[in-house]
C-alpha positions as a printed NumPy array, in Angstrom:
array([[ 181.924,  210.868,  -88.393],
       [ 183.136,  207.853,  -89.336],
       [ 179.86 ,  205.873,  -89.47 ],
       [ 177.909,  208.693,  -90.958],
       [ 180.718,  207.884,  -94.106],
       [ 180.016,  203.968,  -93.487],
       [ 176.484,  204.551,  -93.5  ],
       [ 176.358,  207.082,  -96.544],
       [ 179.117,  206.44 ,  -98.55 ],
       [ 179.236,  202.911,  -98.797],
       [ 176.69 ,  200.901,  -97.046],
       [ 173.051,  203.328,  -98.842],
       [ 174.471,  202.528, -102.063],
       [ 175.184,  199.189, -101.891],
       [ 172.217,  198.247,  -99.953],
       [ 170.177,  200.115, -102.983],
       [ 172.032,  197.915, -105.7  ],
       [ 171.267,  194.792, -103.628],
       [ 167.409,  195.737, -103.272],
       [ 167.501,  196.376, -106.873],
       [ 169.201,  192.56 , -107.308],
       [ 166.667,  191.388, -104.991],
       [ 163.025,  192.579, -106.372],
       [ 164.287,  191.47 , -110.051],
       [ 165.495,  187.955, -108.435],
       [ 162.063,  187.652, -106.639],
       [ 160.451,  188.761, -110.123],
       [ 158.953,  191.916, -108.957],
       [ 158.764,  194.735, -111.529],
       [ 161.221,  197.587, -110.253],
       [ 162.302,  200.648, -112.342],
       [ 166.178,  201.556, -111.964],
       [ 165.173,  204.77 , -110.287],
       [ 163.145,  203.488, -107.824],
       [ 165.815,  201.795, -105.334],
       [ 167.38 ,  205.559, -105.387],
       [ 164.207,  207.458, -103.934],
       [ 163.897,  204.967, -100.796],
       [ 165.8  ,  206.1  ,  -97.628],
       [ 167.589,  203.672,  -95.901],
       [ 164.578,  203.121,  -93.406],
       [ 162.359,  202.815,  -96.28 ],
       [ 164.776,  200.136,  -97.985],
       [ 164.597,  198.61 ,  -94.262],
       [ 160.941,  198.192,  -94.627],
       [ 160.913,  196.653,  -98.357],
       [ 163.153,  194.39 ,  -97.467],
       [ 161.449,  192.51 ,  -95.282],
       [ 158.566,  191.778,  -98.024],
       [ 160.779,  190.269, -100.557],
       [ 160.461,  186.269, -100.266],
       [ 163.793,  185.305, -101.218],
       [ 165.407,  186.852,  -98.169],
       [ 164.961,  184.726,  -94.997],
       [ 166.58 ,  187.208,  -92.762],
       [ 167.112,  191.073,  -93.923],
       [ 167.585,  192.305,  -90.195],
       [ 170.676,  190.768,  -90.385],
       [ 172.053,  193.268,  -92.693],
       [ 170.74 ,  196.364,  -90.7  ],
       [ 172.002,  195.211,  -87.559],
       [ 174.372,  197.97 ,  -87.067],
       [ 172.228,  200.641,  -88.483],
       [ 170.016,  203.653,  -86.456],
       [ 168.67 ,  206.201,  -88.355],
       [ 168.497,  207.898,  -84.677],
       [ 172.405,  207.685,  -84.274],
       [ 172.935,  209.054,  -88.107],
       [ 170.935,  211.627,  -87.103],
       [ 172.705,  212.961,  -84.354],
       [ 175.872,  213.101,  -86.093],
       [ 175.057,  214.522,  -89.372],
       [ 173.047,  217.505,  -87.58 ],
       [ 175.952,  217.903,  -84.942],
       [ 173.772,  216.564,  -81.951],
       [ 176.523,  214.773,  -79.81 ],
       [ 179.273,  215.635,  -77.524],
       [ 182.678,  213.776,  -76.194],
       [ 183.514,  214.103,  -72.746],
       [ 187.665,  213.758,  -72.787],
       [ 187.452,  212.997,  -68.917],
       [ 184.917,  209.872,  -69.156],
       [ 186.126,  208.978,  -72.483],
       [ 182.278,  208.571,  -73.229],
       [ 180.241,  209.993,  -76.343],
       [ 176.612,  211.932,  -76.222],
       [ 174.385,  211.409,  -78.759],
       [ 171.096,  212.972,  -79.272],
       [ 168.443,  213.642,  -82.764],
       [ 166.243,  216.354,  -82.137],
       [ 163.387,  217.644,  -84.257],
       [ 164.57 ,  220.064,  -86.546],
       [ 161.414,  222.03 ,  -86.297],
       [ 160.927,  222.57 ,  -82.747],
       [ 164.237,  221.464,  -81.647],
       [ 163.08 ,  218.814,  -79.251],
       [ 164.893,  215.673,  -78.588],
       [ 163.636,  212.938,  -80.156],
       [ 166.222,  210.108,  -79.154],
       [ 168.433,  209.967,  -76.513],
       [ 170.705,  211.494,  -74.846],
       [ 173.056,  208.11 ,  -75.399],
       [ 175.875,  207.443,  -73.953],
       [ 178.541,  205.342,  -74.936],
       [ 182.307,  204.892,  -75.518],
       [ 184.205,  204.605,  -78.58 ],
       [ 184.435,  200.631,  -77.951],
       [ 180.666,  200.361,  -77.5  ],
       [ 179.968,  202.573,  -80.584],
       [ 182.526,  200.484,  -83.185],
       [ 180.807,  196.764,  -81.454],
       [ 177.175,  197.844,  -81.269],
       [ 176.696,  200.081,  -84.531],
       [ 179.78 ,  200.936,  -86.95 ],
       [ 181.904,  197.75 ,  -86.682],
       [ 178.176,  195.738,  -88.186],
       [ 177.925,  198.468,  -90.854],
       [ 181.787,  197.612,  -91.824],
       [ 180.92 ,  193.729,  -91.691],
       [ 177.989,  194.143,  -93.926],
       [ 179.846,  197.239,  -96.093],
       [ 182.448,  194.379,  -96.576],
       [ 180.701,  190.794,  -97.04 ],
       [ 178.44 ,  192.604,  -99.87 ],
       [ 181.563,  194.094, -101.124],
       [ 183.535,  190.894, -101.786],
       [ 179.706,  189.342, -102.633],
       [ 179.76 ,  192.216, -105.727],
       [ 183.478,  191.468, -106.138],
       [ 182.972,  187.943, -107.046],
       [ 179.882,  188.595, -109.588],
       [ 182.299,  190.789, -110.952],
       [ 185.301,  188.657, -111.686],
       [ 182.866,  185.841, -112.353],
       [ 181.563,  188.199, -115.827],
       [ 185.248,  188.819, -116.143],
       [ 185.903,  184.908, -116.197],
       [ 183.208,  184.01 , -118.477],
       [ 183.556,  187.351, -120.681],
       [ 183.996,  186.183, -124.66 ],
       [ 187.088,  187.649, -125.782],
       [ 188.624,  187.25 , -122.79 ],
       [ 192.474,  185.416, -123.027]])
């Protein structure tokens, strides 16, 4: 559960701020709302079309929209004696699976998914951190 919070409570709405940051710094026209009505996977895509990042990959390298799926519908499973986690997305329609079943342990899941979401969760933070204090710095009024 912890990475669906990573993914949806931090990482969506900071990635949507940056995007927003981006298209006016590569001097596309973009409405406020706009960056909100994207999914992530849709953000994914865009990202890749604005010129002045080299790399966006890099910030999605922790990301599946497969392995959000399966734990925000419910679609895994723990097995105490293996110590290993099942993850699966299924259709919601039919409910066919989709993705998976993937196995993996708690270790695998924080170094191959949630510990990147946490990296990028916290470089952007301290990136927004230092705009911040930077308007605080040069602020008029400000002893």
């Amino acid at each position: 559960m912890i990475y669906l919070m990573a993914i949806e409570g931090t990482f969506d709405q900071t990635l949507r701020v940056l995007f927003f940051l981006a298209k006016l710094a590569d001097g596309t026209p973009i409405s406020y709302a706009n960056p909100h009505s994207k999914t992530i996977l849709n953000l994914q895509s865009e990202f890749t079309q604005i010129r002045i990042i080299s790399n966006p990959s890099v910030i999605f390298e922790g990301y599946s929209n497969r392995l959000r799926n399966s734990i925000a519908h419910s679609n895994m499973a723990y097995e105490a004696a293996t110590q290993t986690m099942t993850f699966e997305d299924r259709n919601s329609r039919t409910g066919n699976v989709t993705w998976g079943p993937v196995n993996m342990t708690y270790p695998q899941l924080k170094d191959d998914y949630y510990g990147k979401i946490e990296d990028v969760n916290t470089y952007l933070s301290f990136f927004f951190g230092i705009i911040r204090a930077r308007d605080l710095v040069l602020a008029r009024g400000v002893p």
